[in-house]
PLY file of the C-alpha trace (Angstrom):
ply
format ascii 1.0
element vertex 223
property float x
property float y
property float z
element edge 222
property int vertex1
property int vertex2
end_header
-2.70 -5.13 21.57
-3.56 -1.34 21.34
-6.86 -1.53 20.58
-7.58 -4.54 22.85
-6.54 -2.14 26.01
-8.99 0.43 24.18
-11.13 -1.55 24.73
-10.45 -2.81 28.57
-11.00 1.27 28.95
-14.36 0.96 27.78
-15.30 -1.79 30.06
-13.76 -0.22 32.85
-15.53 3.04 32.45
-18.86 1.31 32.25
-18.53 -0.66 35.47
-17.32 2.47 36.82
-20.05 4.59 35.99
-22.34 2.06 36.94
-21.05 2.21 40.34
-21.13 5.76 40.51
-25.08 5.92 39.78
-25.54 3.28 42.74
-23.95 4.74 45.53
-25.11 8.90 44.39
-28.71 7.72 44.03
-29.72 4.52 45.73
-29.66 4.32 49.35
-27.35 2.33 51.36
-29.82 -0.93 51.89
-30.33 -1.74 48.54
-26.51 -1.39 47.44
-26.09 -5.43 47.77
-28.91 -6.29 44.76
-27.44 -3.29 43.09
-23.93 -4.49 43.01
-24.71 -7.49 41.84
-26.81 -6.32 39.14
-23.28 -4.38 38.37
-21.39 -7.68 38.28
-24.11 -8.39 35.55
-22.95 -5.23 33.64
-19.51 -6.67 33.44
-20.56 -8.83 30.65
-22.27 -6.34 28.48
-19.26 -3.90 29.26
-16.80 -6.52 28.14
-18.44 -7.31 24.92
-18.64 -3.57 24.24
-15.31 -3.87 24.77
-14.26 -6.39 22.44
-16.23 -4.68 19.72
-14.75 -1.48 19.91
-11.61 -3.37 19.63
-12.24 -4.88 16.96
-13.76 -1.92 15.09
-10.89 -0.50 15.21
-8.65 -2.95 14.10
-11.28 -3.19 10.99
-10.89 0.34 10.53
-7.13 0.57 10.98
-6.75 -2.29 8.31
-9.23 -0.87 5.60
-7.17 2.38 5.73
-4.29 0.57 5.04
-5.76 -1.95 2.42
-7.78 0.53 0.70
-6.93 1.38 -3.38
-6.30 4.93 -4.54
-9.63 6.35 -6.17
-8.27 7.33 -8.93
-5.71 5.03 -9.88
-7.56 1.73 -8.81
-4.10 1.01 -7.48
-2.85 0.01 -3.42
-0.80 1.88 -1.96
2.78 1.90 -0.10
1.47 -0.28 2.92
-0.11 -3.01 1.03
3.30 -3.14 -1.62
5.23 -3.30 1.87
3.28 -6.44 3.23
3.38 -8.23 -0.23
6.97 -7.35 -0.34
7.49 -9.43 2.94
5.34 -12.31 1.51
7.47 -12.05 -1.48
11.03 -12.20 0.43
9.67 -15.42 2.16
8.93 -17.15 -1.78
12.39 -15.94 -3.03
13.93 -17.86 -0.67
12.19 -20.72 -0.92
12.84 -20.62 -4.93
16.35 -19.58 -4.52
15.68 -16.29 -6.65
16.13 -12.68 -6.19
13.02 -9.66 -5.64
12.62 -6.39 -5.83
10.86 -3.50 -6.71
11.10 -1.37 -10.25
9.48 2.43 -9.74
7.93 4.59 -12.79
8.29 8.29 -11.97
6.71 11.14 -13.95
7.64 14.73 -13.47
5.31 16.76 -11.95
3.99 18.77 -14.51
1.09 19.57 -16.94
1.74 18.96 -21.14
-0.38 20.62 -23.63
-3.17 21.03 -21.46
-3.42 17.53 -20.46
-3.94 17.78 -16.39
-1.63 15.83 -14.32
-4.61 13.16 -12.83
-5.06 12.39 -16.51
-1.10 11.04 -17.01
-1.49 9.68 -13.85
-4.40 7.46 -14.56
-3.36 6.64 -17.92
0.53 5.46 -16.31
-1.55 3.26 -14.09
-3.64 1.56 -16.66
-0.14 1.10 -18.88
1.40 -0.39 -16.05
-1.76 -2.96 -15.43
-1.63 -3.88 -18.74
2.31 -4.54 -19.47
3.12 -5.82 -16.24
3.63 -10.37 -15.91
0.45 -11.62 -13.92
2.86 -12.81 -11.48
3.86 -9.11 -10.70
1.81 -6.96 -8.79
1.36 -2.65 -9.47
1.10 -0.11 -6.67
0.99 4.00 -5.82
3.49 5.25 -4.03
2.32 9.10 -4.22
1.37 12.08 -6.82
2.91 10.60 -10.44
5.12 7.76 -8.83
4.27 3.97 -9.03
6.13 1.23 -8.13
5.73 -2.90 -9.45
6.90 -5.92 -7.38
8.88 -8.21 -8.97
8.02 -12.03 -8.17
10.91 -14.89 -8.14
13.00 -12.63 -10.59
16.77 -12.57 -11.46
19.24 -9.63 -11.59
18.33 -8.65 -15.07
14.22 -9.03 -14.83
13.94 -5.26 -13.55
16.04 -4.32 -16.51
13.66 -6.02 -17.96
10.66 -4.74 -16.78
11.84 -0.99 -17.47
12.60 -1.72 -21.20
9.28 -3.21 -21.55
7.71 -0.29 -19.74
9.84 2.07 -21.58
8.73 0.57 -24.77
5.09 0.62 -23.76
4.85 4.31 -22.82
5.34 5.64 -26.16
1.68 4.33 -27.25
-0.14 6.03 -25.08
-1.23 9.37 -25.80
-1.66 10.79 -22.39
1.57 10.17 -21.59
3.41 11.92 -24.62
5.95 14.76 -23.58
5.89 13.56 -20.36
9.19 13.23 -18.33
9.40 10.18 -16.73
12.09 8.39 -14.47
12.66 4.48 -14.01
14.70 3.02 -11.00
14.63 -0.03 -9.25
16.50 -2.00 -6.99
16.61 -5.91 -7.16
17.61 -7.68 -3.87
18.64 -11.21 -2.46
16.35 -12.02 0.81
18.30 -14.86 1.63
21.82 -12.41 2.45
20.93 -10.26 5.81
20.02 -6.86 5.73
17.68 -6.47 3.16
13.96 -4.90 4.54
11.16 -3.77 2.42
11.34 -0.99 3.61
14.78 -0.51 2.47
14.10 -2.00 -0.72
11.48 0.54 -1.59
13.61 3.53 -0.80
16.54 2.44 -2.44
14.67 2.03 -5.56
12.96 5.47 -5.66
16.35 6.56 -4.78
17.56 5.20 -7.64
14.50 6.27 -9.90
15.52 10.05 -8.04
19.11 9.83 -9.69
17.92 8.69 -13.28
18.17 10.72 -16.37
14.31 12.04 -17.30
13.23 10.31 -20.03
11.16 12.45 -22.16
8.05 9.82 -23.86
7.90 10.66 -27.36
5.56 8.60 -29.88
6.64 5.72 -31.74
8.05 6.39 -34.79
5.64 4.87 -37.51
7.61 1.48 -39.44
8.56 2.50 -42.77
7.46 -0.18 -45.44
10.20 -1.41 -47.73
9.53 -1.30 -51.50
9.02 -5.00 -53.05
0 1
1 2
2 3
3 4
4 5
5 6
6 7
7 8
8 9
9 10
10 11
11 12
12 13
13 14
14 15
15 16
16 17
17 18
18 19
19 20
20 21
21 22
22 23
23 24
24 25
25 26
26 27
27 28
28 29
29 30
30 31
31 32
32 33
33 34
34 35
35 36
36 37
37 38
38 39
39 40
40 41
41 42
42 43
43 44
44 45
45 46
46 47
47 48
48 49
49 50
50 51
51 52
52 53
53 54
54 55
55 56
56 57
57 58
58 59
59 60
60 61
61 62
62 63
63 64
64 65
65 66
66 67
67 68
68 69
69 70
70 71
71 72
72 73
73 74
74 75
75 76
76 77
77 78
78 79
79 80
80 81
81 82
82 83
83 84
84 85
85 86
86 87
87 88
88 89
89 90
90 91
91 92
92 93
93 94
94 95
95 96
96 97
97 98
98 99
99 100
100 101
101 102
102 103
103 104
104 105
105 106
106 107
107 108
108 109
109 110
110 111
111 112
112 113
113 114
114 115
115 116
116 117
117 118
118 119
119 120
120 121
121 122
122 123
123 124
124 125
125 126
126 127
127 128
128 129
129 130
130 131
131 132
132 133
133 134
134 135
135 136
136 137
137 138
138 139
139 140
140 141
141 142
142 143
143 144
144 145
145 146
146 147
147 148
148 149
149 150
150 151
151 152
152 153
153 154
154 155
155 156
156 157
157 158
158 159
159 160
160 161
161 162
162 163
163 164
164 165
165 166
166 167
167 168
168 169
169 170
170 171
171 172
172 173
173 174
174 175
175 176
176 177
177 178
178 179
179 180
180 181
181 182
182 183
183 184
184 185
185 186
186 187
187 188
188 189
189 190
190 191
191 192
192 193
193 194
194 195
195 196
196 197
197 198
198 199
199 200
200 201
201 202
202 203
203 204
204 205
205 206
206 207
207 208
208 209
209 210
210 211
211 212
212 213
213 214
214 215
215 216
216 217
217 218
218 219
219 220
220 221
221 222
């Protein structure tokens, strides 16, 4: 609706400028072919319009679509419009949804930069996640994965599985890291996904850091 009164503006301003060339430099007996060649300007203005309406709408919805560069990842808009879609299946299948976040701490380890845990956290989480379930970027070091059709224990879950994971991955090794989540009904009122989200990085805000430390080689028992 915005953008289509953009681009009424447009049109507007054309017809109007139109005008004001006709009567500041044509004289007075040819103003009746001249108007109508304005009427004939309305189209062209109009369509001008309509495209710079619908530019930017285009634009306004690639900003929002668009994946972080470095994490090949979408970001908090697109998790909040899935997470919509999402409430809509739950109910339909009777089963609960929600969202698990994966926080690391802010800071370097032995030299490794902070992009570097942050694109390696992103892979992990591509990899370990159910093809059902979807990954996203929330900001600098914090991620978040929608849960599809789950139950109360699948973010549980999801975090042991991701806890589990972490410890193979070099680039991730000394790194604090913080899991929350926050599993929700859509069928009871109240719930938004907008709530959803910030209750679970609230909860990943309130959880112990979890220092990632490598797994501990298996020890092979004498025959």
């Amino acid at each position: 609706m915005r953008y289509g009164a953009y681009g009424l503006i447009l049109a507007a301003f054309l017809c109007a400028f139109g005008a004001l060339l006709i009567f500041a430099f044509y004289p007075a007996d040819v103003y009746p072919v001249l108007l109508w060649a304005l009427l004939l300007m309305i189209i062209p203005s109009l369509l001008a319009g309509i495209f710079l309406a619908r530019f930017l709408e285009f634009r306004e919805r690639v900003k929002h679509m668009g994946s972080d560069p470095l994490t090949g990842l979408h970001g908090e808009p697109k998790l909040l419009d899935n997470l919509k879609v999402e409430f809509e299946r739950a109910k339909r299948l009777s089963k609960r949804t929600g969202v698990v976040i994966m926080a690391l701490d802010s800071r370097e380890r032995f030299g490794v930069p902070e992009y570097v845990a942050w694109k390696a956290a992103a892979n992990l989480l591509k990899r370990v996640v159910r093809i059902s379930d979807s990954t996203y970027v929330l900001g600098p070091g914090r991620f978040a994965v929608l849960l599809s059709a789950t139950n109360e224990e699948g973010g549980r879950v999801v975090i042991d599985r991701l806890r589990a994971a972490v410890r193979e991955v070099n680039e991730l090794f000394g790194v604090k890291i913080r899991f929350g989540q926050n599993i929700t009904n859509p069928g009871e009122p109240g719930p938004s996904a907008h709530s959803v989200v910030e209750m679970a990085l609230a909860d990943a805000a309130q959880a112990l850091a979890e220092t990632t430390l490598p797994a501990l080689p298996q020890q092979v028992k004498p025959t």
